[in-house]
N, C-alpha and C positions, 0 to 999 in steps of 0.2 A: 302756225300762223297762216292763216286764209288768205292773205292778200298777198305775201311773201310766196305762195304756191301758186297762186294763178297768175301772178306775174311771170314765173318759173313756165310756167305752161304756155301761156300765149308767147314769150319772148323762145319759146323752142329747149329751154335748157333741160327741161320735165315734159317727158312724152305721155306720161299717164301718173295718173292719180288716183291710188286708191285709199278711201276711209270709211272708216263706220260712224264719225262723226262729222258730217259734214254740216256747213249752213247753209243757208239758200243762195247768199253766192256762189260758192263752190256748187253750187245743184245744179247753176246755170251756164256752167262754164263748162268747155268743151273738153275731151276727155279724160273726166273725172267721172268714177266709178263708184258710188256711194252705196253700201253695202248697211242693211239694216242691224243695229249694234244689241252683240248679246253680250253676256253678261253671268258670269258664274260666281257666287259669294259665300259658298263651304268649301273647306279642301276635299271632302268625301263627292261634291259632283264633277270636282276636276274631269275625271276621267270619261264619265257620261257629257260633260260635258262638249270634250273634244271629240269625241263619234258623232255627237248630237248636231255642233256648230257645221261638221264636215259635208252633215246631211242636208241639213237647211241651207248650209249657203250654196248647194249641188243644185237643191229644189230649187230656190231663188237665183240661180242664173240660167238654170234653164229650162225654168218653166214660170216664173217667176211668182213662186207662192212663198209667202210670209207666215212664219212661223216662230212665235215668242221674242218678239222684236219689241226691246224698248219703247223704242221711238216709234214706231210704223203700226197700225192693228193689223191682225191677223186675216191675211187672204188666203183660203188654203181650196180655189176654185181650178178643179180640173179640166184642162183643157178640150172643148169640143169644133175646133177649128183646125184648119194647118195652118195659120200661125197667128200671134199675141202682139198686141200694143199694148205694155204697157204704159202708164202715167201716173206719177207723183204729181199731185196739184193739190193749190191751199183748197181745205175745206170750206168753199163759200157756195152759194146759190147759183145755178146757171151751169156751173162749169162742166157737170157732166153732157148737159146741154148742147155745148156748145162741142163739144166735141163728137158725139154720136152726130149729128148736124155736118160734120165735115163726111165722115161715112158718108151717111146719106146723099150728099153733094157730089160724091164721087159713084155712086150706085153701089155701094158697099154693102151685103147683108151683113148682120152682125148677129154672130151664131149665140155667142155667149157675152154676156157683162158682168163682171163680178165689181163690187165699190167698198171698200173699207174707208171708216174714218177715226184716227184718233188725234184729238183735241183739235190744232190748226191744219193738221197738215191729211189729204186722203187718197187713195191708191187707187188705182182702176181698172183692172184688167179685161182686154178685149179682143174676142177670139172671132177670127172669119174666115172664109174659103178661100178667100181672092187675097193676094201680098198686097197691100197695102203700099203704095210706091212713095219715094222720096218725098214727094211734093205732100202727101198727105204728112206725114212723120212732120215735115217742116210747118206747115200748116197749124199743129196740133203746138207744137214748141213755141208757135207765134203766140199762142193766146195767152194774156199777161198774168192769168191767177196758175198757169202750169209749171214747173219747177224743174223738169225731167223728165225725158220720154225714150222709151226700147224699145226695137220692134225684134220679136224675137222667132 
């Protein structure tokens, strides 16, 4: 229950949240950890399975690439910076826009850009030399079509 958790969360009773389903409430609320949801449907991948899930969600938190994810399309772009913003934002026009735009605003080169989309929702990864400070990070969670954002 989504609303039952992040009442748990903002009121202090629930420090952290993690789910592989989450919805865009829960996206926007603050330390809830939404992990891209896999998915095993023979008993013979069981086992490939659980090596498989260990490795991806290893890759996806720290490095943050997406690999055979239901829900998410597949970002599997190697990192050429010292360090990543990522962003989950709905799939609409502008939005990558508007986010390289805050780089830019801040003098930010930006080594690498990788963008995944499937169906409404899409992925972004953003690789640069320079740490990217709070105010950026806050900056980018300000924009209304963005869902979630890591800097990693």
């Amino acid at each position: 229950n989504s609303a039952d958790m992040i009442a748990a969360l903002k009121s202090g009773k629930a420090a952290c949240y993690v789910t592989d389903f989450a919805d865009e409430d829960l996206l926007q609320c603050e330390n809830v950890i939404a992990l891209p949801h896999l998915g095993a449907s023979t008993p013979e991948s069981e086992d490939n399975c659980a090596r498989m899930a260990v490795s991806e969600m290893t890759d996806f938190i720290e490095r943050g690439i997406i690999r055979n994810s239901v829900n998410f399309a597949n970002l599997e772009a190697a990192g050429s910076g010292e360090y990543r913003v990522l962003i989950l934002h709905k799939n609409v026009p502008k939005v990558v826009n508007k986010i390289t735009n805050i780089f830019a605003a801040a003098d930010i080169n930006i080594e690498n850009l990788a963008n995944r989309s499937k169906k409404d929702n899409a992925y972004t990864a953003i690789d640069t030399t320079v740490k990217p400070d709070d105010s950026i990070i806050a900056q980018i969670r300000e924009l209304s079509d963005v869902l979630h954002v890591r800097a990693i």
